[in-house]
N, CA, C and O of each residue as an XYZ file, in Angstrom:
744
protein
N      15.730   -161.210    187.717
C      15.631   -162.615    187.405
C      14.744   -163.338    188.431
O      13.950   -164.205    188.065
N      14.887   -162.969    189.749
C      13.912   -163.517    190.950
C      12.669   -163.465    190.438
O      12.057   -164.492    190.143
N      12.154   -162.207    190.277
C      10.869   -162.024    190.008
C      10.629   -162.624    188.856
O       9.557   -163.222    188.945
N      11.114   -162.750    187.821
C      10.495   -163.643    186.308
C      10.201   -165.015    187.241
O       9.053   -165.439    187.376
N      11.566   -165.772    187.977
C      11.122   -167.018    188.140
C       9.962   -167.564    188.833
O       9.223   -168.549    188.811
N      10.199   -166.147    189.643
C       8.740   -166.541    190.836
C       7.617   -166.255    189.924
O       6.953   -167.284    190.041
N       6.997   -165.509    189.098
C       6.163   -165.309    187.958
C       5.480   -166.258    187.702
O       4.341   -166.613    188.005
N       6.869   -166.943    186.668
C       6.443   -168.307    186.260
C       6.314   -169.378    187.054
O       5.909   -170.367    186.443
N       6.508   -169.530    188.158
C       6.377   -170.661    188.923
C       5.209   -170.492    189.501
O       4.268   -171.278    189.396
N       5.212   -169.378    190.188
C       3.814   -168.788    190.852
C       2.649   -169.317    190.079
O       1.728   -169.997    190.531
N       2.902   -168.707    188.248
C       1.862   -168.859    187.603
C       1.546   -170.076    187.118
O       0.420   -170.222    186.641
N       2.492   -171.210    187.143
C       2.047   -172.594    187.163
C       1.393   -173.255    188.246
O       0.312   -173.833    188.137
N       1.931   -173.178    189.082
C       1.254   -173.315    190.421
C      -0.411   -173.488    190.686
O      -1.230   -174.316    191.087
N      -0.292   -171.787    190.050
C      -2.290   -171.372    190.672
C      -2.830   -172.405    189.070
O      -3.759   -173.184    189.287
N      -2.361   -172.387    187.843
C      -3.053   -173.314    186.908
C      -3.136   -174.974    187.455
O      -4.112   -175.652    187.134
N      -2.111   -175.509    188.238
C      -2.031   -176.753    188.140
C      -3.461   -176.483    189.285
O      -4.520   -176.751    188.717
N      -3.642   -175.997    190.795
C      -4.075   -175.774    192.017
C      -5.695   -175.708    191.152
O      -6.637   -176.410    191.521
N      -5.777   -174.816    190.063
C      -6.956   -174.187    190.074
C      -7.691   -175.379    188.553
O      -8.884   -175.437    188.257
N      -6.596   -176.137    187.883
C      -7.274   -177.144    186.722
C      -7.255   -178.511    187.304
O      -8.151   -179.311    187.575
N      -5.889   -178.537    187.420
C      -5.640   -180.460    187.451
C      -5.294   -180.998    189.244
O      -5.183   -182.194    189.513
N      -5.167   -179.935    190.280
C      -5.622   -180.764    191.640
C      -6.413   -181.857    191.658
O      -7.365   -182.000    190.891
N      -6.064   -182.698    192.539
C      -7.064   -183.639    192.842
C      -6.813   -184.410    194.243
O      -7.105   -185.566    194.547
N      -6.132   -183.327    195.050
C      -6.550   -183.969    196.480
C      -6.200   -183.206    197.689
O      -4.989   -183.120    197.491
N      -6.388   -182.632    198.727
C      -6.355   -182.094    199.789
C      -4.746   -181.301    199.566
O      -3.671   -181.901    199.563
N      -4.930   -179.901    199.398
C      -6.259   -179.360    200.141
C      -7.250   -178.647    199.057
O      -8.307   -178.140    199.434
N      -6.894   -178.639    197.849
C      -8.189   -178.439    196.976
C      -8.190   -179.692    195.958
O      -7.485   -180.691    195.823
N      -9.339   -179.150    195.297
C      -9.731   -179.870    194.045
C      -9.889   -178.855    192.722
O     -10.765   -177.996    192.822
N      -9.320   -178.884    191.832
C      -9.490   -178.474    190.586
C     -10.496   -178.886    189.627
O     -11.142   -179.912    189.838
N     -10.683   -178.205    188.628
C     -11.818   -178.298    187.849
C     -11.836   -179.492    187.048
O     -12.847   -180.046    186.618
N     -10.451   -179.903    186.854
C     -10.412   -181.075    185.862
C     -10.629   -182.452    186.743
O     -10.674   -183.506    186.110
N     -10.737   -182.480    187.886
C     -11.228   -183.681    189.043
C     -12.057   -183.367    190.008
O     -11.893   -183.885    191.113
N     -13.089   -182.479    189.788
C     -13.827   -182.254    190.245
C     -14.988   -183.571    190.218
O     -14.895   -184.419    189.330
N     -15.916   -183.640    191.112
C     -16.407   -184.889    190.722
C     -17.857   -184.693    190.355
O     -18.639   -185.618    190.135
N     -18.205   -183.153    190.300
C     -19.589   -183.124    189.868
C     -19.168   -182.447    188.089
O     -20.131   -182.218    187.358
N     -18.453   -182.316    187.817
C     -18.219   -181.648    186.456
C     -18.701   -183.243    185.330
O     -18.546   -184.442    185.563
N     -19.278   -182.551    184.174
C     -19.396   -183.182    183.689
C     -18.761   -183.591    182.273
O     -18.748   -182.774    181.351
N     -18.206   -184.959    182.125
C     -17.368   -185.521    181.084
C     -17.710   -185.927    180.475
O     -18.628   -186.703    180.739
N     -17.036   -185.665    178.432
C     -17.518   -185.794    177.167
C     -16.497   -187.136    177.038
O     -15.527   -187.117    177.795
N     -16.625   -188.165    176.241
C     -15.767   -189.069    176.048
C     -15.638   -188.762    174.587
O     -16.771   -188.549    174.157
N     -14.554   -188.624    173.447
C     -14.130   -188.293    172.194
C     -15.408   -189.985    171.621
O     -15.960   -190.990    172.070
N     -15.268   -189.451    170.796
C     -16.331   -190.580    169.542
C     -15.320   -191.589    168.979
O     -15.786   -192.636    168.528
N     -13.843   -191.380    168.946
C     -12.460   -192.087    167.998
C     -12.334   -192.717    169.580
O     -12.860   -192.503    170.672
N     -10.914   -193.974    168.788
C     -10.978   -194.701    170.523
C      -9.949   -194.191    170.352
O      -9.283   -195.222    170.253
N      -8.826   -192.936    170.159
C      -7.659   -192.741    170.317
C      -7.517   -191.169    169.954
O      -8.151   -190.688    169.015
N      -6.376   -190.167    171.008
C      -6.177   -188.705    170.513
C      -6.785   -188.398    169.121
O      -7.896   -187.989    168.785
N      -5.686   -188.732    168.437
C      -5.928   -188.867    166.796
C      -6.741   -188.731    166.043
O      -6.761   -187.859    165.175
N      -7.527   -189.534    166.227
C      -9.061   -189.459    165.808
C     -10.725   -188.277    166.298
O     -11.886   -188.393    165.907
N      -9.851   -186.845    167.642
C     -10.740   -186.597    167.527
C     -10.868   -185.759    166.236
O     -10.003   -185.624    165.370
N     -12.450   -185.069    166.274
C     -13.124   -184.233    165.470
C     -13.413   -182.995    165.906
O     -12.864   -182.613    166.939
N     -14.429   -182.027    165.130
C     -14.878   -181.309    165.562
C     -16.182   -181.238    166.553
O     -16.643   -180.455    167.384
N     -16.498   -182.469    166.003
C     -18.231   -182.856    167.021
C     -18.139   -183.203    168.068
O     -19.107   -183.310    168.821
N     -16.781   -183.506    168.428
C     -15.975   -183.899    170.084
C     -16.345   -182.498    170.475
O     -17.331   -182.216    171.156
N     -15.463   -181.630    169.983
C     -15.888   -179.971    170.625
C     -17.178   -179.125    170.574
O     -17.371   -177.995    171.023
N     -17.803   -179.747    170.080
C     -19.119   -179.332    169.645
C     -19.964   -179.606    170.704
O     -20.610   -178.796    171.369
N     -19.891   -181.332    170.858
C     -20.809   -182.196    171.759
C     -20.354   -181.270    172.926
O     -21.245   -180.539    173.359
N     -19.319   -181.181    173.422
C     -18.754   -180.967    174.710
C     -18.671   -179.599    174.899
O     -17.897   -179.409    175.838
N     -19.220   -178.241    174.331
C     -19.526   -177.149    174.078
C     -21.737   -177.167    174.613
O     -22.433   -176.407    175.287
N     -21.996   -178.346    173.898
C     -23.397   -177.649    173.984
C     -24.149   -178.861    175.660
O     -25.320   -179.077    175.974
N     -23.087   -179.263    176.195
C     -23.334   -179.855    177.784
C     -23.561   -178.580    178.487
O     -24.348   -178.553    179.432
N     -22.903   -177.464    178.083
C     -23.160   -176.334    179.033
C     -24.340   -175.325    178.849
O     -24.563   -175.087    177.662
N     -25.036   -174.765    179.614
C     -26.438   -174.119    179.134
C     -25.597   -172.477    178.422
O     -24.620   -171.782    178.701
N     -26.634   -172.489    177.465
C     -26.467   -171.262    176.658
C     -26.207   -170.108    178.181
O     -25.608   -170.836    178.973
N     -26.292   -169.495    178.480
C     -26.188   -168.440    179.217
C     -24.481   -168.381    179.988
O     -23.630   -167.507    180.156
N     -24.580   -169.461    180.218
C     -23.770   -169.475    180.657
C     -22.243   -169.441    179.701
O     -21.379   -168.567    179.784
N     -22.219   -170.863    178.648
C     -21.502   -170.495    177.794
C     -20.934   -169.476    177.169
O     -19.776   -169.531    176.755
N     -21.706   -168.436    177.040
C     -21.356   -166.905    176.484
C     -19.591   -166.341    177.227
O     -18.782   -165.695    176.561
N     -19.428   -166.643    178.217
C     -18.130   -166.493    178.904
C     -17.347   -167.659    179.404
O     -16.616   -167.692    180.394
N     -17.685   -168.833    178.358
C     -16.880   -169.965    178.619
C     -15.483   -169.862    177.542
O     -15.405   -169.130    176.556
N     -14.479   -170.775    178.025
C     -13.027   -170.904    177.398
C     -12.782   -172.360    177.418
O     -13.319   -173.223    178.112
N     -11.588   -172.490    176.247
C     -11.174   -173.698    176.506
C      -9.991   -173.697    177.005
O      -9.407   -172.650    176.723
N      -9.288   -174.514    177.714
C      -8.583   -174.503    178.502
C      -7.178   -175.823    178.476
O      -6.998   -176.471    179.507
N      -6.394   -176.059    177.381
C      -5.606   -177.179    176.348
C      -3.879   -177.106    176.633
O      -3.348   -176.161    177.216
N      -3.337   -177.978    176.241
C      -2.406   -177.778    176.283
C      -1.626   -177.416    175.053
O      -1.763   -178.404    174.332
N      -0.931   -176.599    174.460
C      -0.397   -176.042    173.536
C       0.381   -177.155    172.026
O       0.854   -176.817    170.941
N       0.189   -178.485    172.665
C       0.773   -179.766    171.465
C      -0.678   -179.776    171.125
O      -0.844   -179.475    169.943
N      -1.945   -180.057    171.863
C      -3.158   -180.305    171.720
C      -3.649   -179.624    170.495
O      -3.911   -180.040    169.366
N      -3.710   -178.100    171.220
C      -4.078   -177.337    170.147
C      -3.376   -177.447    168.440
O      -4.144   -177.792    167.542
N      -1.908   -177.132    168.108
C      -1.307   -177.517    167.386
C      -1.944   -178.826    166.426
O      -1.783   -178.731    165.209
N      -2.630   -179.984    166.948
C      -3.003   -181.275    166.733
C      -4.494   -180.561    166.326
O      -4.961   -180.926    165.247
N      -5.266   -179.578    167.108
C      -6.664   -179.046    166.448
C      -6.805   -177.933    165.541
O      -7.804   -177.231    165.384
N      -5.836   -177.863    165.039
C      -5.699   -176.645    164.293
C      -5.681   -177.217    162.799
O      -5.709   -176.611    161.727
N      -5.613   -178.882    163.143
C      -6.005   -179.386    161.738
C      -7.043   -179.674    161.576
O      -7.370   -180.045    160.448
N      -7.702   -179.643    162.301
C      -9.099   -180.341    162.430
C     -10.178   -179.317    161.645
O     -10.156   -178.138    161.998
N     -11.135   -179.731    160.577
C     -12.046   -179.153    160.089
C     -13.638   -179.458    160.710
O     -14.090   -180.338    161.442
N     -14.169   -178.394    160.100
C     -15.617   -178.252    160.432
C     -16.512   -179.703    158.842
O     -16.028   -180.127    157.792
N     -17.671   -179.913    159.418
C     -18.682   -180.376    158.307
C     -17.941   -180.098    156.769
O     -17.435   -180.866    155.950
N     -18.206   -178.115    156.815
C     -17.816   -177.573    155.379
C     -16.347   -177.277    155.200
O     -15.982   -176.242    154.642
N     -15.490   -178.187    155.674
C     -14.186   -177.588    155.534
C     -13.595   -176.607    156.225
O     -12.513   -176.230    155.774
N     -13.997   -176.088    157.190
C     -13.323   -174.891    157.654
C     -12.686   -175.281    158.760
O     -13.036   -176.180    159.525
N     -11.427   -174.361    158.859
C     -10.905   -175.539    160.291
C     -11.787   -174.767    161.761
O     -12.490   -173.757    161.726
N     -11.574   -175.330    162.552
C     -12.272   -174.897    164.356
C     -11.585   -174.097    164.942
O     -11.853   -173.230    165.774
N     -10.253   -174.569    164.259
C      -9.363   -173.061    164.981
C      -9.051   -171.748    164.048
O      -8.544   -171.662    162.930
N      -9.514   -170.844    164.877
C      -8.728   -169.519    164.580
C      -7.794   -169.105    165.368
O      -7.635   -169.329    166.568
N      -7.009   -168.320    164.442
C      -5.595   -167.741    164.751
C      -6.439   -166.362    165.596
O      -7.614   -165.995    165.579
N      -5.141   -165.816    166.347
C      -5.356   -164.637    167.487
C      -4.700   -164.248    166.134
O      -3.934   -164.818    165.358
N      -5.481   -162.721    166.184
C      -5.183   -161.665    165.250
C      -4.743   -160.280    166.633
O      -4.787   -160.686    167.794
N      -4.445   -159.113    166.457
C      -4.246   -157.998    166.966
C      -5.629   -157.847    167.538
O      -5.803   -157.857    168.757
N      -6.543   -157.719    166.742
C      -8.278   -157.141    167.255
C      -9.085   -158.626    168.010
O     -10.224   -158.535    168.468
N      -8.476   -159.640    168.034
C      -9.588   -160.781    168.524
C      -8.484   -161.559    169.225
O      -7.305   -161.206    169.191
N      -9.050   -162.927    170.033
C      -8.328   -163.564    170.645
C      -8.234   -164.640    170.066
O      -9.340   -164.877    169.580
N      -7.308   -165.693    169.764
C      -8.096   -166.968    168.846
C      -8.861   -167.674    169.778
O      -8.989   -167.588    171.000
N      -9.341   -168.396    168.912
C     -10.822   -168.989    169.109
C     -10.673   -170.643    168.975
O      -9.621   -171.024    168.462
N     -11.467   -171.490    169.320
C     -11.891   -172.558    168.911
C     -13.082   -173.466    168.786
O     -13.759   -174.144    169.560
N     -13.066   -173.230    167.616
C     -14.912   -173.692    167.788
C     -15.405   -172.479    167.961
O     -16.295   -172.567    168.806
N     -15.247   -171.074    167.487
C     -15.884   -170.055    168.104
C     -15.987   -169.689    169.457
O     -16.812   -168.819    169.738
N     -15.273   -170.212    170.389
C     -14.533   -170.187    171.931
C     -13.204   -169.936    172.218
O     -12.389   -170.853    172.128
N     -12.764   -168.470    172.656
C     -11.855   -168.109    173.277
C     -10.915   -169.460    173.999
O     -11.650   -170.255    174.584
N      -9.613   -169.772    174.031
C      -8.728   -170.466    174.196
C      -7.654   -170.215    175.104
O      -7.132   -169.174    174.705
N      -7.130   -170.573    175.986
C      -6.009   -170.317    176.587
C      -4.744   -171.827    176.262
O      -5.076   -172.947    175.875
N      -3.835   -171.523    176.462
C      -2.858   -172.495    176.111
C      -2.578   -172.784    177.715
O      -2.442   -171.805    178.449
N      -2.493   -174.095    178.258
C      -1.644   -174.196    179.490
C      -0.718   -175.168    179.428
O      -0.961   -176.271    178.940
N       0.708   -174.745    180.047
C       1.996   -175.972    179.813
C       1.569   -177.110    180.634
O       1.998   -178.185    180.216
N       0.688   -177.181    181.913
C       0.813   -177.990    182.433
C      -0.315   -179.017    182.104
O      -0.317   -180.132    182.626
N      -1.312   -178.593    181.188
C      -2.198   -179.417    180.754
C      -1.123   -180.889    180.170
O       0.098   -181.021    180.092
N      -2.490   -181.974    179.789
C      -1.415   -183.689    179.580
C      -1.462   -182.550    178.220
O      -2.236   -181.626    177.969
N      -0.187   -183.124    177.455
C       0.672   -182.966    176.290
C       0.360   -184.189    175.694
O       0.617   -185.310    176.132
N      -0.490   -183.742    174.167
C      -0.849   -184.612    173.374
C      -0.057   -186.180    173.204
O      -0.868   -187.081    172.989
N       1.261   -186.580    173.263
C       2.073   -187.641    173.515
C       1.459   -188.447    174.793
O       1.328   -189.668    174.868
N       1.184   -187.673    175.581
C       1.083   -188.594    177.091
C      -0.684   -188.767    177.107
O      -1.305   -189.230    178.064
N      -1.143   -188.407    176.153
C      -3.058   -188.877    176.444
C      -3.068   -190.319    175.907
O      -3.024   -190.678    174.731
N      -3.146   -191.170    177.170
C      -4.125   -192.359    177.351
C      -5.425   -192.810    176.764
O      -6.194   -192.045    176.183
N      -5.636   -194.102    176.944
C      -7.318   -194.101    176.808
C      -7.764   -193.568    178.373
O      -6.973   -193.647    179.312
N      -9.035   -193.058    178.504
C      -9.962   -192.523    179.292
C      -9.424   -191.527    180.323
O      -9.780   -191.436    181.498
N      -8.408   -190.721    179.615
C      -7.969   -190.003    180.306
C      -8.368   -188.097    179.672
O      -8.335   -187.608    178.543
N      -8.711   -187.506    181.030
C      -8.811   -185.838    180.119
C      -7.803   -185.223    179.549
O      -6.660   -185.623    179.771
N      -8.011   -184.274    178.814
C      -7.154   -183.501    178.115
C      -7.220   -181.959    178.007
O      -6.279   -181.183    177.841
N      -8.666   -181.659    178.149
C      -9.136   -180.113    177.626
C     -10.063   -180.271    178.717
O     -10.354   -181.309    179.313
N     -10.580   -178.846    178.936
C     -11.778   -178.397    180.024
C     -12.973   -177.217    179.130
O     -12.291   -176.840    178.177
N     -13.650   -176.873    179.076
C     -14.459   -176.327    178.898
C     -15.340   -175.222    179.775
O     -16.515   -175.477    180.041
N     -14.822   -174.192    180.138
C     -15.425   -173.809    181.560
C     -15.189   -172.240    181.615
O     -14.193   -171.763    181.071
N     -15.909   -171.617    182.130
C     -16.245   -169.997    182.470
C     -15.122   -170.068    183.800
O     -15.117   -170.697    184.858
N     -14.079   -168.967    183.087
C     -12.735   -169.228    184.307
C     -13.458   -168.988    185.453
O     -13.082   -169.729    186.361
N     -14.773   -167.886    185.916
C     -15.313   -167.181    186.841
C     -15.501   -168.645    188.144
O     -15.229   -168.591    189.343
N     -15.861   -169.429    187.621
C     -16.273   -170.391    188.234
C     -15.272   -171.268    189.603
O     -15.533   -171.921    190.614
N     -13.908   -170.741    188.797
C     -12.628   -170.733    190.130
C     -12.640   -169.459    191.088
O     -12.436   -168.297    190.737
N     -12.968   -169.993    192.575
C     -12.805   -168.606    193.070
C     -11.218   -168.950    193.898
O     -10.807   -170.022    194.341
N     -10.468   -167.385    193.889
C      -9.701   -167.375    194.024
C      -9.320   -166.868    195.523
O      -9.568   -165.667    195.622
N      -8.934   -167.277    196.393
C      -8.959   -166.937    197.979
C      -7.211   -166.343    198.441
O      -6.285   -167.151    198.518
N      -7.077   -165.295    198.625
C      -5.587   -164.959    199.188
C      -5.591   -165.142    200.893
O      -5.628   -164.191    201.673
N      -5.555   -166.299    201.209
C      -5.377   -166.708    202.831
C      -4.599   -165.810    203.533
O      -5.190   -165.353    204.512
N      -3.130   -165.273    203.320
C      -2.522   -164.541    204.167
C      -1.619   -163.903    202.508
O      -1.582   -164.393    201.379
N      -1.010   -162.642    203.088
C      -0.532   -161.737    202.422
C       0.786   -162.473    202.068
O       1.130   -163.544    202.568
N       1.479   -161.769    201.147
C       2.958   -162.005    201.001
C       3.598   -161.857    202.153
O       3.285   -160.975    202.952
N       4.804   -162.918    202.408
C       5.605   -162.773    203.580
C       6.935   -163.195    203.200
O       7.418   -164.319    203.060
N       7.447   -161.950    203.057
C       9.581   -162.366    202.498
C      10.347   -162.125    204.405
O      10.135   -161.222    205.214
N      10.974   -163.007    204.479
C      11.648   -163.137    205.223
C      13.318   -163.372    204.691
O      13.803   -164.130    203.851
N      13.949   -162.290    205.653
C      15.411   -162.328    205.355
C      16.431   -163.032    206.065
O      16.586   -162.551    207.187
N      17.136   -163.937    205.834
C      17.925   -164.761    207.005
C      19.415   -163.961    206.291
O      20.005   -164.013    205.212
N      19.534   -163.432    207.238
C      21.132   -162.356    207.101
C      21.863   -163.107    208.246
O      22.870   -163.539    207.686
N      21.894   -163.386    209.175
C      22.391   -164.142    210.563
C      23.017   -165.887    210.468
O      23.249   -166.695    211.367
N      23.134   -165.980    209.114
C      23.277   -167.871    209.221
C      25.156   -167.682    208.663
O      25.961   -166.983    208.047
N      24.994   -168.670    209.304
C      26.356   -169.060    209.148
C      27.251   -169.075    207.538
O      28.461   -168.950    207.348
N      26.056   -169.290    206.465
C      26.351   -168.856    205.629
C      26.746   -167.364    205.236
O      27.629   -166.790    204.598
N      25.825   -167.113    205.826
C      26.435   -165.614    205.418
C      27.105   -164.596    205.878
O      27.344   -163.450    205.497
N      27.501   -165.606    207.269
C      28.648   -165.116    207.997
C      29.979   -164.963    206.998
O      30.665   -164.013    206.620
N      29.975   -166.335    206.782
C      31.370   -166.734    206.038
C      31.166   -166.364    204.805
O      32.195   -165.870    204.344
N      30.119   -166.385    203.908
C      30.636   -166.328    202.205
C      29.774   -165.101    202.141
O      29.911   -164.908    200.933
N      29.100   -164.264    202.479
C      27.982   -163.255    202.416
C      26.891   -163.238    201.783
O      26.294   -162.280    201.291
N      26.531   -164.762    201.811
C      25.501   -164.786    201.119
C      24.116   -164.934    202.260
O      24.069   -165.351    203.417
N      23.054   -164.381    201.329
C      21.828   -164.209    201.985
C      20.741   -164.880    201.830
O      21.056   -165.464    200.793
N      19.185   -165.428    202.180
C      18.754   -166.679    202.248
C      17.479   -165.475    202.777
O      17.394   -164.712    203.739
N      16.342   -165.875    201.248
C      14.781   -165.485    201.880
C      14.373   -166.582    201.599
O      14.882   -167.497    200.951
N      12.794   -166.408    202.443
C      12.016   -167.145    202.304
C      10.992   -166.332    201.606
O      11.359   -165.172    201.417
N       9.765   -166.637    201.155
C       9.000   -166.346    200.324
C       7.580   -167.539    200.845
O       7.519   -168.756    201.019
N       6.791   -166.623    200.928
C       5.437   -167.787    201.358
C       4.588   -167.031    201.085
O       4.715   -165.874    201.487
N       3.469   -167.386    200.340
C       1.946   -166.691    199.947
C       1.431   -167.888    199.838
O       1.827   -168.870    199.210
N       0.065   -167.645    200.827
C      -1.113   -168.969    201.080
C      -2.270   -168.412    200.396
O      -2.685   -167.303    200.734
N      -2.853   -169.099    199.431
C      -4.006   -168.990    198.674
C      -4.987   -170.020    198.927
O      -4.578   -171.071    199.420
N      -6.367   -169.871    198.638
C      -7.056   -170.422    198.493
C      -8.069   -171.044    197.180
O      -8.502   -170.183    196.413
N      -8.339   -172.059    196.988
C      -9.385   -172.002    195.358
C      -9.984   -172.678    195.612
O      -9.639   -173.628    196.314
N     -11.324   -172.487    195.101
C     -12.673   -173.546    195.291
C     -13.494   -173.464    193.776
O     -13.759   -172.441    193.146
N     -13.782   -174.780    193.436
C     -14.488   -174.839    192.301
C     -15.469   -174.430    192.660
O     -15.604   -174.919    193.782
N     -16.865   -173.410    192.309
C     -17.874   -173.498    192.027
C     -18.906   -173.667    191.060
O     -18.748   -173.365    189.877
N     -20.050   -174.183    191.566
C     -21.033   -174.566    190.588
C     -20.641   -175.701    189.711
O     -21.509   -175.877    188.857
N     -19.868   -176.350    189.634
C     -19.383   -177.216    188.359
C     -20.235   -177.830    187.258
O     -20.126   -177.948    186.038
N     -21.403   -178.280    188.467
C     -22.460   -179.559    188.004
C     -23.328   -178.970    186.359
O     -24.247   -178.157    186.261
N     -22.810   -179.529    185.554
C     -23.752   -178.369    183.945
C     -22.944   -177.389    183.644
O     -23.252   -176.850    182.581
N     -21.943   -176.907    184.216
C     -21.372   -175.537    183.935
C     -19.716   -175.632    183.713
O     -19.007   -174.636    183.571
N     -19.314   -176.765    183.709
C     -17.782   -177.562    183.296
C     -17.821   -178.726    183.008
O     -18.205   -179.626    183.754
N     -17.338   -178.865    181.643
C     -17.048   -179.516    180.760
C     -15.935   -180.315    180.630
O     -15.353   -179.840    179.655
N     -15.201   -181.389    181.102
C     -14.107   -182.165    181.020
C     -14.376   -183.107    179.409
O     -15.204   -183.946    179.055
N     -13.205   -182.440    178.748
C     -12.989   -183.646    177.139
C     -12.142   -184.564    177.697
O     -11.255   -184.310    178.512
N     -12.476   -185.819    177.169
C     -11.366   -186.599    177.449
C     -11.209   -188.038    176.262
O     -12.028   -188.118    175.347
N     -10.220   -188.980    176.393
C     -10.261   -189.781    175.378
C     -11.251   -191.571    176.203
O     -11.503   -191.785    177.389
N     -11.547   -192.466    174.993
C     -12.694   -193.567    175.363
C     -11.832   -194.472    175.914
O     -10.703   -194.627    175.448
N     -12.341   -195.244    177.094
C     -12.178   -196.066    177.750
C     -11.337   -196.907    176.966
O     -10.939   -197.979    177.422
């Protein structure tokens, strides 16, 4: 059970550290201040389209795009999965066994901690657009479990007390042309 929780916590952690930071001691991709931001065409969630993802797909240079993702929160998506193309077709595809789903013809990840379609504001982001490569990922010092067997607690009731500490590092690179922040209009 330790290990699931630390998992998942761990693994929220490096998403919030490595998308939505925004102040010492890193910065994430979604407040980064050279990344560049699409404003939706509707003045409200609701109203976007597909040309929101489109517009905000072709800010990034072809070469690079080829290993870009989108990066949403899982109500979001749900909300784009209605959304059609020009000819009717919707933007999202379903993950099959052989492919990953897609959107807009772009690989997708779901994140819990992205804003949740309910809580998007005016002029606030929602989705990212970005080649994960572009987070580099830094392990500052190794895992360090420490056992406190000696406390008074566990004198008396036998219970035992770790600590747990792993220091990482993340740095956006390149952002400027090469990340994409969607967000809703002023």
């Amino acid at each position: 059970m330790f290990i699931d929780e630390f998992i998942e916590a761990y693994g929220q952690e490096f998403d919030r550290q490595c998308l939505l930071a925004d102040d010492d001691p890193f910065t994430g991709a979604m407040a980064h201040e050279d990344v560049t931001e699409v404003s939706i065409k509707g003045n409200s969630i609701n109203e976007l389209t597909w040309k929101d993802f489109r517009d905000a797909v072709y800010k990034v240079p072809a070469e690079e795009r080829k290993d870009c993702c989108w990066f949403l929160n899982e109500t979001v998506l749900n909300h784009v999965a209605n959304i059609e193309d020009s000819e009717g077709r919707p933007i999202w595809r379903r993950p099959t066994e052989a492919m990953p789903g897609k959107l807009d013809l772009y690989p997708y990840h779901e994140v819990s901690i992205m804003p949740q379609l309910a809580d998007i504001a005016a002029d606030k982001p929602f989705a990212v657009f970005m080649n994960p490569k572009r987070i580099q990922h830094g392990n500052r010092r190794g895992i360090e479990i420490k056992k406190f067997d000696s406390t008074t607690e566990s004198m008396e009731y036998g219970e035992l007390f770790l600590r747990f500490r792993k220091r990482d590092g993340f740095l956006v690179t390149r952002p400027k042309g090469n990340i994409v922040v969607l967000k809703t209009k002023a």
